[in-house]
C-alpha positions as CSV (number, residue, x, y, z in Angstrom):
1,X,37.3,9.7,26.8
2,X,35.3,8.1,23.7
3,X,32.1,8.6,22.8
4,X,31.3,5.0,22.8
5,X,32.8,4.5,26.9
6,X,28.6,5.4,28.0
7,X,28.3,1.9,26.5
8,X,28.2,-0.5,29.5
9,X,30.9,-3.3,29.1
10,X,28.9,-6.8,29.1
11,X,29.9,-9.9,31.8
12,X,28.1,-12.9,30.6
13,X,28.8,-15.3,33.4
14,X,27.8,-19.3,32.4
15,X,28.0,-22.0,34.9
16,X,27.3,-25.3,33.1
17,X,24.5,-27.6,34.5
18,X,24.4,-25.9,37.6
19,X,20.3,-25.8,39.4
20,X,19.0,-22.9,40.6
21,X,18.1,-24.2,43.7
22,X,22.0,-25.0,44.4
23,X,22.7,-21.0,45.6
24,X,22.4,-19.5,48.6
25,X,20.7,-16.7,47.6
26,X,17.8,-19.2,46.4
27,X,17.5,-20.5,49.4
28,X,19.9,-23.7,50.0
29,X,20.6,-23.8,53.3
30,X,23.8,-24.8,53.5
31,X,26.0,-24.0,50.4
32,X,28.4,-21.2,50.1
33,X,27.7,-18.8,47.2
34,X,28.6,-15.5,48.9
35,X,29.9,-13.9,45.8
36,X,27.1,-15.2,44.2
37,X,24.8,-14.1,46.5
38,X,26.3,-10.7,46.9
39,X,25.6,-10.2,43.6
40,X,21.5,-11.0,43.9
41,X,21.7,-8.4,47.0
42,X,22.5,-5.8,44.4
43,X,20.9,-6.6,41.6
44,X,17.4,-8.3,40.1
45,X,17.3,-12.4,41.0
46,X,14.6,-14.0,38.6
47,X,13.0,-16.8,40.5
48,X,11.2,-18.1,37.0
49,X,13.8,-18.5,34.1
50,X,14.3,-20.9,31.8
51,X,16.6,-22.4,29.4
52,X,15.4,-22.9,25.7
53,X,16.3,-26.7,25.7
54,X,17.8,-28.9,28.7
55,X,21.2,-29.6,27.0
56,X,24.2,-27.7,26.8
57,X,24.5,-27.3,22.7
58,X,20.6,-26.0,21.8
59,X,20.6,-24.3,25.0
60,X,23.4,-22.3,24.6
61,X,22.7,-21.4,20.9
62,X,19.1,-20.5,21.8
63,X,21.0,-18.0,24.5
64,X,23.2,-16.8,21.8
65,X,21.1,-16.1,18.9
66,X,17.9,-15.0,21.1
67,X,15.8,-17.4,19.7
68,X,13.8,-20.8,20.3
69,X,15.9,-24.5,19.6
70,X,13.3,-25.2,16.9
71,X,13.7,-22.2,15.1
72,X,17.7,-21.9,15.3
73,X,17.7,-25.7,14.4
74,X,20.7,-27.1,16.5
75,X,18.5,-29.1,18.7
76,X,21.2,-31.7,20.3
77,X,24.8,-31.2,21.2
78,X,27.0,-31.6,17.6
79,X,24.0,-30.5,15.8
80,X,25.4,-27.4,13.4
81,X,24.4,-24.4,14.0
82,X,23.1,-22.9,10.5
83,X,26.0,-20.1,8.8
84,X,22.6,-18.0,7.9
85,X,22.2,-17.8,12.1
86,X,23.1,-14.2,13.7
87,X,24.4,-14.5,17.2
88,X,25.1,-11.7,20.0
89,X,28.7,-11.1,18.2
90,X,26.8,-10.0,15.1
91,X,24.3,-7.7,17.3
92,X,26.9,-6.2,18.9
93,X,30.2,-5.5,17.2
94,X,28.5,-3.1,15.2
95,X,27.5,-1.1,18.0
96,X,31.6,-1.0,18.3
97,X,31.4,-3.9,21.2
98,X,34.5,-6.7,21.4
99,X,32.7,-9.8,21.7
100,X,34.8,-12.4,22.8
101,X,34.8,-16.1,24.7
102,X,36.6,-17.4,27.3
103,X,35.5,-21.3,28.2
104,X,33.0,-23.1,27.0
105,X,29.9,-22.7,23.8
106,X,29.3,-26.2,22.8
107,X,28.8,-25.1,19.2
108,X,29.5,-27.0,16.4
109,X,30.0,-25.0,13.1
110,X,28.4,-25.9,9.8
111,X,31.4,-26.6,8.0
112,X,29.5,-27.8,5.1
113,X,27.9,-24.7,4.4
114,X,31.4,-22.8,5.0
115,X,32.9,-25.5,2.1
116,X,29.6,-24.8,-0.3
117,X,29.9,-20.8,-0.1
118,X,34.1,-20.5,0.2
119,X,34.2,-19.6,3.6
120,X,38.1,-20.1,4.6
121,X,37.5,-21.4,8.3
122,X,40.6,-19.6,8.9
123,X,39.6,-16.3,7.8
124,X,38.6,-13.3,10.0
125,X,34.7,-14.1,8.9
126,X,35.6,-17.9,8.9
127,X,36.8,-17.7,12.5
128,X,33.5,-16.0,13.9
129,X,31.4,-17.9,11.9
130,X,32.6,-21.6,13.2
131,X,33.1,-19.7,16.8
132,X,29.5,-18.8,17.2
133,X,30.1,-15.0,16.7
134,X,32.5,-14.5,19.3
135,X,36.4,-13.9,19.4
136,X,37.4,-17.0,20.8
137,X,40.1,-15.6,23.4
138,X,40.1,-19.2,25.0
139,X,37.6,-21.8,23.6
140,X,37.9,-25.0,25.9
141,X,34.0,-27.2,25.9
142,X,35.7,-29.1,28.5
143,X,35.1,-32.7,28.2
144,X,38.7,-34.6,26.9
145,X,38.5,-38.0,27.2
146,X,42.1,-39.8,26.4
147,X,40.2,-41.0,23.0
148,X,39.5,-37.9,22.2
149,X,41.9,-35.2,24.0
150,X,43.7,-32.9,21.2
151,X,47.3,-32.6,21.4
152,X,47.5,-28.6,20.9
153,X,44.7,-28.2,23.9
154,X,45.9,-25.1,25.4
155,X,45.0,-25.8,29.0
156,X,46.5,-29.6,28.4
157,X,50.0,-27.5,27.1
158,X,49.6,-25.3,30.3
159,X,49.6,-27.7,32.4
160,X,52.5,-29.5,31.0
161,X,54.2,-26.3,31.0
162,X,53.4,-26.2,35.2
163,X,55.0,-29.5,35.3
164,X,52.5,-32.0,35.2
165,X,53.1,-35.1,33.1
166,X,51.1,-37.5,30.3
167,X,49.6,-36.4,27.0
168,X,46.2,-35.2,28.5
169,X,46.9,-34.1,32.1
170,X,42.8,-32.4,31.7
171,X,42.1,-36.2,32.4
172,X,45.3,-37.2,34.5
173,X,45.3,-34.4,37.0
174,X,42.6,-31.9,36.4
175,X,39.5,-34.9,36.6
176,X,41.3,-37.3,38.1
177,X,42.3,-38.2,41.7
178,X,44.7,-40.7,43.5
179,X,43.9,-43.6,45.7
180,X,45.5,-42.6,49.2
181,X,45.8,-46.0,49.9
182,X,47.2,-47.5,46.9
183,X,48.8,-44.6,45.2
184,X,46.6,-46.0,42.3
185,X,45.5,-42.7,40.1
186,X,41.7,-43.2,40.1
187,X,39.4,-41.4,37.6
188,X,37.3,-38.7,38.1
189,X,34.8,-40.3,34.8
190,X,33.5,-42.7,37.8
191,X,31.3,-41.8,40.1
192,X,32.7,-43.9,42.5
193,X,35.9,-41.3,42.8
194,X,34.0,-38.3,43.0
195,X,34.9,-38.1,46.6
196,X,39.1,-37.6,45.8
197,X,40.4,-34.5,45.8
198,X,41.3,-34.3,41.7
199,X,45.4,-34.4,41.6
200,X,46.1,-30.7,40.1
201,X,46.3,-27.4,42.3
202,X,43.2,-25.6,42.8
203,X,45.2,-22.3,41.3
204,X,45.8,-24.3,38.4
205,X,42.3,-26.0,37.8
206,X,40.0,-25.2,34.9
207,X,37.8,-23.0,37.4
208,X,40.9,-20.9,38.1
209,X,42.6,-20.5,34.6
210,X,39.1,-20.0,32.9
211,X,39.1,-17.0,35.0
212,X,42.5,-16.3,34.5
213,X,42.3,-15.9,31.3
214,X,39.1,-13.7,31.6
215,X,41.1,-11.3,34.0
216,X,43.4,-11.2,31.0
217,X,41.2,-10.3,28.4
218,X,40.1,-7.3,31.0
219,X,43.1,-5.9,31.5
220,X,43.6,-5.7,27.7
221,X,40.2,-4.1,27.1
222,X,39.8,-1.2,27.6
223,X,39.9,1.3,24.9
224,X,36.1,-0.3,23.5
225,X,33.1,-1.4,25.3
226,X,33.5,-5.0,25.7
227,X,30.4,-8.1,26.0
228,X,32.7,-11.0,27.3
229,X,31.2,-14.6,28.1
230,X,33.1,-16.2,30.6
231,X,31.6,-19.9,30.3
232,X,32.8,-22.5,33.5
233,X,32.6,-25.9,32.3
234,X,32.1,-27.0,36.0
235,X,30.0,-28.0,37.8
236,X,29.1,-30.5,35.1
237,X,30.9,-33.7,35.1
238,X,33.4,-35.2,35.8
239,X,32.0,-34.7,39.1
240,X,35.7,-33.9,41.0
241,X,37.1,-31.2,42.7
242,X,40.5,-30.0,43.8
243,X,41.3,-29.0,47.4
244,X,39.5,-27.8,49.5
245,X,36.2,-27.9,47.3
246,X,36.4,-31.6,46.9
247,X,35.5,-32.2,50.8
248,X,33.4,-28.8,51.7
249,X,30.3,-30.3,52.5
250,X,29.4,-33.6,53.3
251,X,25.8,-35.9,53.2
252,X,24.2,-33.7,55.9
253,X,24.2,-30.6,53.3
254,X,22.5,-32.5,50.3
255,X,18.9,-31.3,49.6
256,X,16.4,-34.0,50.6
257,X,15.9,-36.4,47.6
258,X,12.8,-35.1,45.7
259,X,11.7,-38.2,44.3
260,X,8.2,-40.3,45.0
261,X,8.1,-44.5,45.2
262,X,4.9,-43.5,43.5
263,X,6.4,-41.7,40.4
264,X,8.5,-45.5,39.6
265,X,4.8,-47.3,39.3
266,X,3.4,-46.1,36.4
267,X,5.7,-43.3,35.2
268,X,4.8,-41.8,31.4
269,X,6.4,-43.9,28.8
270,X,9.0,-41.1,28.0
271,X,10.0,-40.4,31.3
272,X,10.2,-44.2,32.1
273,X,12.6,-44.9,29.1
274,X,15.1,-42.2,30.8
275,X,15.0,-43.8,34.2
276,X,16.5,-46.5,32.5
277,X,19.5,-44.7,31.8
278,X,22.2,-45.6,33.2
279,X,23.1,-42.5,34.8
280,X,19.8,-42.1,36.5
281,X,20.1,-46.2,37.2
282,X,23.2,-44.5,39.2
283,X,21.7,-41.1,41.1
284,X,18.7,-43.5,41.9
285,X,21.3,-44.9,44.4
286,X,21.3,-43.2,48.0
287,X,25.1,-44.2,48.1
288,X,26.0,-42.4,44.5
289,X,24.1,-39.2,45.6
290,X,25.9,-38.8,48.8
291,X,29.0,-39.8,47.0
292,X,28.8,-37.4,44.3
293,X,26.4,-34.0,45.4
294,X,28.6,-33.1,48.3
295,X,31.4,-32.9,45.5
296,X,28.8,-30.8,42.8
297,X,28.4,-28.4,45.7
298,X,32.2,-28.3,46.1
299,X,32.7,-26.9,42.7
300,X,29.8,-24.8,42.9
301,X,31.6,-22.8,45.6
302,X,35.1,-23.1,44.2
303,X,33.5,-21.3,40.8
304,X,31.8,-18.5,43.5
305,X,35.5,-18.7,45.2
306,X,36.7,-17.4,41.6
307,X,33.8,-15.1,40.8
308,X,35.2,-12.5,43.9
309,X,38.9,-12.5,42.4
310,X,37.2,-11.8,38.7
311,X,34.8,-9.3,40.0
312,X,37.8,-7.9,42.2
313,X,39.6,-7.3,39.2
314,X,37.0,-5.1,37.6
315,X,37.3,-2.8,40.7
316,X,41.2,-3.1,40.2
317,X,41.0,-1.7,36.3
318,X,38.3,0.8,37.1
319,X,35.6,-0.9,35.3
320,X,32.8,-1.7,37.6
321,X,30.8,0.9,37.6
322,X,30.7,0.4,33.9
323,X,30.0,-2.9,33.7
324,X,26.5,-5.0,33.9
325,X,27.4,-9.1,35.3
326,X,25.1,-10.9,34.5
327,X,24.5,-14.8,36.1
328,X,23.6,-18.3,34.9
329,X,23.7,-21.8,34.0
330,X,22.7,-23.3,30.7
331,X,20.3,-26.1,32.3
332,X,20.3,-27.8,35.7
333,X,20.6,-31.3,37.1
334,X,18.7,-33.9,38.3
335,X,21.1,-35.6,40.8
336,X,18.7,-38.6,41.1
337,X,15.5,-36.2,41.3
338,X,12.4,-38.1,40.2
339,X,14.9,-41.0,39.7
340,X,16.6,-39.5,36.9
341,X,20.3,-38.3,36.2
342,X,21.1,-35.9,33.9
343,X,18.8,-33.1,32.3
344,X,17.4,-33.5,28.9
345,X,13.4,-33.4,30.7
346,X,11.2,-30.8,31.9
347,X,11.4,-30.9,35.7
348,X,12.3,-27.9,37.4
349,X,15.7,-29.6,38.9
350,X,16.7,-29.5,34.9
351,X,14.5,-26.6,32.8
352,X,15.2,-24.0,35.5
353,X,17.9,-22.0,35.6
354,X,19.4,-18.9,38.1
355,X,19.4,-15.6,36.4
356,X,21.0,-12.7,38.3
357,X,21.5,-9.5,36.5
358,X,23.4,-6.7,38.1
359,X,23.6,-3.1,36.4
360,X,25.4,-0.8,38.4
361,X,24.2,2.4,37.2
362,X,21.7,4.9,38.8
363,X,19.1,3.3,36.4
364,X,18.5,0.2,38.4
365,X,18.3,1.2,41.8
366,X,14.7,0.3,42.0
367,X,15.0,-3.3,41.6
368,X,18.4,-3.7,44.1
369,X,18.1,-6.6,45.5
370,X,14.8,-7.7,44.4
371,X,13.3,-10.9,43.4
372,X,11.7,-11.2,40.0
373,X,8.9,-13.9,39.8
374,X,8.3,-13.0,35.8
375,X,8.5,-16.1,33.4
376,X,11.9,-14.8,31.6
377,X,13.4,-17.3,29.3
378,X,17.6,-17.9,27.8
379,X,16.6,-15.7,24.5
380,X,15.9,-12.7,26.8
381,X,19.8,-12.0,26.7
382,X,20.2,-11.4,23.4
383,X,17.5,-8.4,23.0
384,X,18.6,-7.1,26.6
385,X,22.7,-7.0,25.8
386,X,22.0,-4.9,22.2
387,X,19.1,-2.5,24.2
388,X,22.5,-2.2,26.7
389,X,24.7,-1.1,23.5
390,X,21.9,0.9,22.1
391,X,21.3,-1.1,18.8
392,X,18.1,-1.2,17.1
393,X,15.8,-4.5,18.0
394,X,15.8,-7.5,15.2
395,X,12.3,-7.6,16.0
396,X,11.6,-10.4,13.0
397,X,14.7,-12.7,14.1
398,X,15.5,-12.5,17.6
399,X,12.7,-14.1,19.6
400,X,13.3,-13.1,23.1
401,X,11.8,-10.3,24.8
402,X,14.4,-7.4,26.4
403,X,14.5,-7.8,30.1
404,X,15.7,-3.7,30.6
405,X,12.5,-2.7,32.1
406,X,12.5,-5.8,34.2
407,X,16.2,-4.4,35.6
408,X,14.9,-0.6,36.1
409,X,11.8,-1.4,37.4
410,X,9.0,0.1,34.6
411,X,7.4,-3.2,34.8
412,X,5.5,-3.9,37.5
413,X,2.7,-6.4,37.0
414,X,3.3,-9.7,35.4
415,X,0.0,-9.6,33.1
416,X,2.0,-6.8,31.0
417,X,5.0,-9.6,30.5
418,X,5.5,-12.9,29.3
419,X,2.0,-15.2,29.5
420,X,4.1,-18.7,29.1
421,X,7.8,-19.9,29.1
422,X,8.8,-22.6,26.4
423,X,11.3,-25.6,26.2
424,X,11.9,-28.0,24.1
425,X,13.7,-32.0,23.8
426,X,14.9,-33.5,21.3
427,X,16.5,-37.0,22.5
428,X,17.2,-38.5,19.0
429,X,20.3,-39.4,20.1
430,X,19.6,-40.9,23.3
431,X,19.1,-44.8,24.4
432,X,15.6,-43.8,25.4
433,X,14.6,-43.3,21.6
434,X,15.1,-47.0,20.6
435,X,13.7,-48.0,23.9
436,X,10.7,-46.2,22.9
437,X,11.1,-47.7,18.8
438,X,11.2,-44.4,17.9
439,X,12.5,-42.8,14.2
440,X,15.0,-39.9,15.2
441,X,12.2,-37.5,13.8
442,X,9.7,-38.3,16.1
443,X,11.7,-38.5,19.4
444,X,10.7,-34.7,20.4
445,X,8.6,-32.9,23.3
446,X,8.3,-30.1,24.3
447,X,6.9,-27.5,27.5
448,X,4.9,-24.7,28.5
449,X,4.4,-22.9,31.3
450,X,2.5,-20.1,33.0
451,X,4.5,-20.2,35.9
452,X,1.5,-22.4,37.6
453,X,0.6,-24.7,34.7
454,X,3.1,-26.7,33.0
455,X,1.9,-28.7,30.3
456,X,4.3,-31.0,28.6
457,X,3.5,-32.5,24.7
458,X,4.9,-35.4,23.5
459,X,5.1,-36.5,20.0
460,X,3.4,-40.0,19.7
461,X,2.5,-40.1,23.4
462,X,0.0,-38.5,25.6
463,X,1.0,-35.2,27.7
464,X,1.9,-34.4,30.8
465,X,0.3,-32.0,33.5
466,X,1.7,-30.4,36.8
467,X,0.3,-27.9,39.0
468,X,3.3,-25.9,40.3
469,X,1.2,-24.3,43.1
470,X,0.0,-27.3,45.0
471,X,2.5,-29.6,43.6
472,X,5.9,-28.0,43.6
473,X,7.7,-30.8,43.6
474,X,5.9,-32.2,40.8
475,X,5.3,-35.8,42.0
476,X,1.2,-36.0,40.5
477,X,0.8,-36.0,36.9
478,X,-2.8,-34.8,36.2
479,X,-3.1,-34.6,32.7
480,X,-5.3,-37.8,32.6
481,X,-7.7,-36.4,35.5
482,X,-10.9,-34.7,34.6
483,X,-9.9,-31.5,35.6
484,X,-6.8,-32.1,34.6
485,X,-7.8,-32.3,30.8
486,X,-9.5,-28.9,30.9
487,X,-6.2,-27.4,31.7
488,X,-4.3,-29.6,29.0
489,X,-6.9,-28.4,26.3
490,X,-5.8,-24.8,27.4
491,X,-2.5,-25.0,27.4
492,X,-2.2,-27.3,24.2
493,X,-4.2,-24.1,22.6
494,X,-1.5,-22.0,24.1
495,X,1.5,-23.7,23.0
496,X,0.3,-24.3,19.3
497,X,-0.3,-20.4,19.3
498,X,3.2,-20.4,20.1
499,X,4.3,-22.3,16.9
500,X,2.6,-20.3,14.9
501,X,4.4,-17.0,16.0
502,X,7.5,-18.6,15.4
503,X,9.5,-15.8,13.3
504,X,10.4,-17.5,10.3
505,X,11.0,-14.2,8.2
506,X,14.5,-13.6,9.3
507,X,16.0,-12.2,6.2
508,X,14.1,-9.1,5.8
509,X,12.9,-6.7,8.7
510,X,9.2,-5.7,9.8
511,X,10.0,-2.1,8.4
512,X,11.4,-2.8,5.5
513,X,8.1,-4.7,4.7
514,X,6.2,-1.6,6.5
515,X,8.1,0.2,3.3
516,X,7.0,-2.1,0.5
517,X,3.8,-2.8,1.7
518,X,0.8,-2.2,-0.8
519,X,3.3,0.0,-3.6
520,X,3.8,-1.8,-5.9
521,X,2.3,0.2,-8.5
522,X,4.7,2.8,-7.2
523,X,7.3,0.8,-8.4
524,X,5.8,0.5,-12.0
525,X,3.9,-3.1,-11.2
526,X,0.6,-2.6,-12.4
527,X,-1.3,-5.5,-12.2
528,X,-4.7,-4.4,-11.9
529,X,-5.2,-1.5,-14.1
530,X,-7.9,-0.8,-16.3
């Protein structure tokens, strides 16, 4: 055996815009996430995490380069992330880890700044650069309109190779369904069809050959320790599933609708401008949310269905006991919660995400099964996976805090953690922008939380205020109440401490200034001097 096989292998598990309150294991009453759950019964469930920035692209970049969506700077989907950004690939290969992908990163690379400094795309370098530091093994973000679809898609050119027909069978079979009436091929883009079993088989869905490919990349691994981010594009939408998932649960399984008449009379400017949307103009709709939540369910448990044949597989090669899993989503969903659709805003149906971390060595035992109610936030992974591979901490970039003595049980009292949990918006590129005649540099917010408290700023508007303990379901804004504004003063003190320990120092480490500090006439400066 190597030296280097006492290095845990890494399985980063991503569901995309999945809620944490849509498992079993955080108390849904009806859904079916017995892998899922099986996996929170031996490891640590965190009941408080949350993502960096309620969209897929900042999110996910703040999860792979440990650090907040106003200091990496890719703050919307399509946003570059900058070439000078390390992610976990760069953390970890040289601890002698294989850091691949296999689905989904929503990263775009910043090609410009590849052009300006010679950086062949193509290159080894060029490769992990535009990938986001990972091997892409199988990069697919998932969403292939016919407009858009890419004729050398590899799951498109599997699927052609299984038989099925048309240049972009993602759309014609994968997220699309058939009228059993007409015959009439209906797509799964509507909401209206959500309910239709989508036309390809299950084995052969995006669910099923994203974790093919993962079992793949397994098998071939194993002379290395290995950090592999296996990244569902489901359940976001198209919201279709094959059989059986598409009909697994029907309107008496949805969560009852947590949304107020009263939060429609005089909602905060921002929050009004996104009701408007037309997708939350949709989930508003009783009809839409029975249509459509059964379905998100439905591929819920068809990716918990898939989890048991991947974690399967690591008992089949051996590499269990080796191996720390750890689950979550990059942002939730609002499914017509507080008459909104999509994420993007700081409710807890969108900022909070499931976190499950299970390490299966000796280490861990306290915390088996436990429930952690610690604010932990997305750029905890980062520090936590290189503590795992025994690197040294980039205390002046990475901006997460490791979550190792969360998962062996050395902390026990939440004063010696975290004080507040951050996330921010920025919806430059939404409709609610101009509805608001905004400039795209002025359409921002952002939250804080101390797990009771949670104080949202707005640029150019006034905040918002929710007390978590007596108002979970956060119907009362009372940021304008007397009482109210005491606690806003607080917090506002709270987060603009928080920008000013923003880590903005990234190309030189706290001991190499420790080094240089107050030497300088060591070094033959001698300014000063008599």
């Amino acid at each position: 055996m190597k030296a280097e096989d006492n290095k845990p292998n890494i399985l980063f598990v991503m569901a995309d815009q999945l809620r944490a309150d849509y498992l079993g294991c955080n108390g849904h009453p009806t859904i079916k996430t017995l892998t899922i759950d099986w996996l929170a019964e031996r490891g640590i469930n965190f009941s408080k995490a949350y993502c960096q920035a309620p969209v897929c692209g900042p999110s996910r970049m703040s999860f792979y380069t440990g650090r907040y969506a106003s200091s990496h700077g890719a703050s919307y989907n399509s946003v570059p992330l900058k070439i000078s950004e390390l992610t976990l690939g760069d953390y970890l290969r040289p601890q002698g880890y294989r850091v691949a992908l296999v689905g989904k990163t929503h990263m775009k690379a910043d090609t410009e700044a590849m052009e300006r400094l010679g950086v062949d795309p193509a290159s080894s370098k060029g490769v992990l650069v535009s990938q986001c530091g990972f091997e892409p093994y199988w990069r697919d973000d998932g969403l292939h309109p016919d407009q858009s679809a890419s004729a050398d898609l590899e799951y498109n050119q599997y699927l052609q190779e299984q038989g099925y027909d048309g240049d972009n069978p993602w759309h014609g079979w994968s997220n699309s369904g058939e009228d059993p009436a007409s015959g009439e091929i209906k797509s799964g883009w509507y909401l209206r069809n959500s309910h239709l079993p989508a036309r390809v088989r299950e084995e052969l869905s995006e669910t099923a050959y994203t974790t093919d490919r993962a079992m793949h990349f397994i098998s071939e691994c194993r002379d290395k320790p290995w950090c592999l981010h296996v990244s569902y594009i489901k359940p976001h939408w198209p919201y279709i599933a094959p059989e059986p998932f598409h009909n697994m649960y029907g309107i008496d399984d949805l969560l009852p609708h947590n949304a107020h008449p009263n939060e429609r009379k005089d909602p905060h400017p921002v929050v009004k401008a996104f009701m408007a949307h037309r997708e939350s103009q949709a989930f508003s709709s009783q009809e839409v949310r029975e249509r459509v939540i059964p379905v998100y369910m439905g591929l819920i448990s068809q990716i918990d269905h898939h989890l048991k044949r991947l974690f399967d597989h690591l008992k089949e090669t051996g590499q269990d006991k080796n191996t720390v899993i750890v689950f979550t989503s990059d942002h939730g969903d609002y499914l017509g919660d507080h008459w909104l659709g999509e994420k993007e805003l700081f409710h807890e149906a969108s900022a909070r995400i499931p976190l499950i971390i299970y390490d299966p060595r000796c280490g861990a035992d306290r915390t088996r099964g436990t429930i952690s109610d610690h604010l932990v936030e997305a750029i905890d992974l980062v520090p936590t996976f290189t503590e795992l591979a025994g690197a040294a901490p980039a205390n002046h970039q990475v901006e997460g805090r490791s979550l190792i003595d969360l998962i062996t049980g050395d902390i026990s009292s939440s004063e010696q953690w975290r004080q507040y949990a951050v996330s921010e918006t920025d919806y430059a590129w939404r409709g609610a922008r101009k509805t608001l005649g905004l400039s795209p540099d002025q359409s921002k917010a952002v939250m804080i939380t101390d797990g009771r408290w949670k104080y949202i700023h707005y640029e150019h508007f006034s905040p918002q205020l929710f007390d978590l303990e007596t108002d979970p379901c956060e119907f009362d804004d009372i940021a304008m109440t007397e009482p109210g504004q005491e606690v806003c003063k607080r917090m506002e003190k709270a987060l603009f401490l928080w920008f000013r320990q923003r880590k903005t120092r990234v190309t030189m480490s706290d001991d190499t200034v420790e080094a240089l500090t107050d030497n300088a006439h060591q070094r033959g400066y001698l300014f000063g001097f008599w």
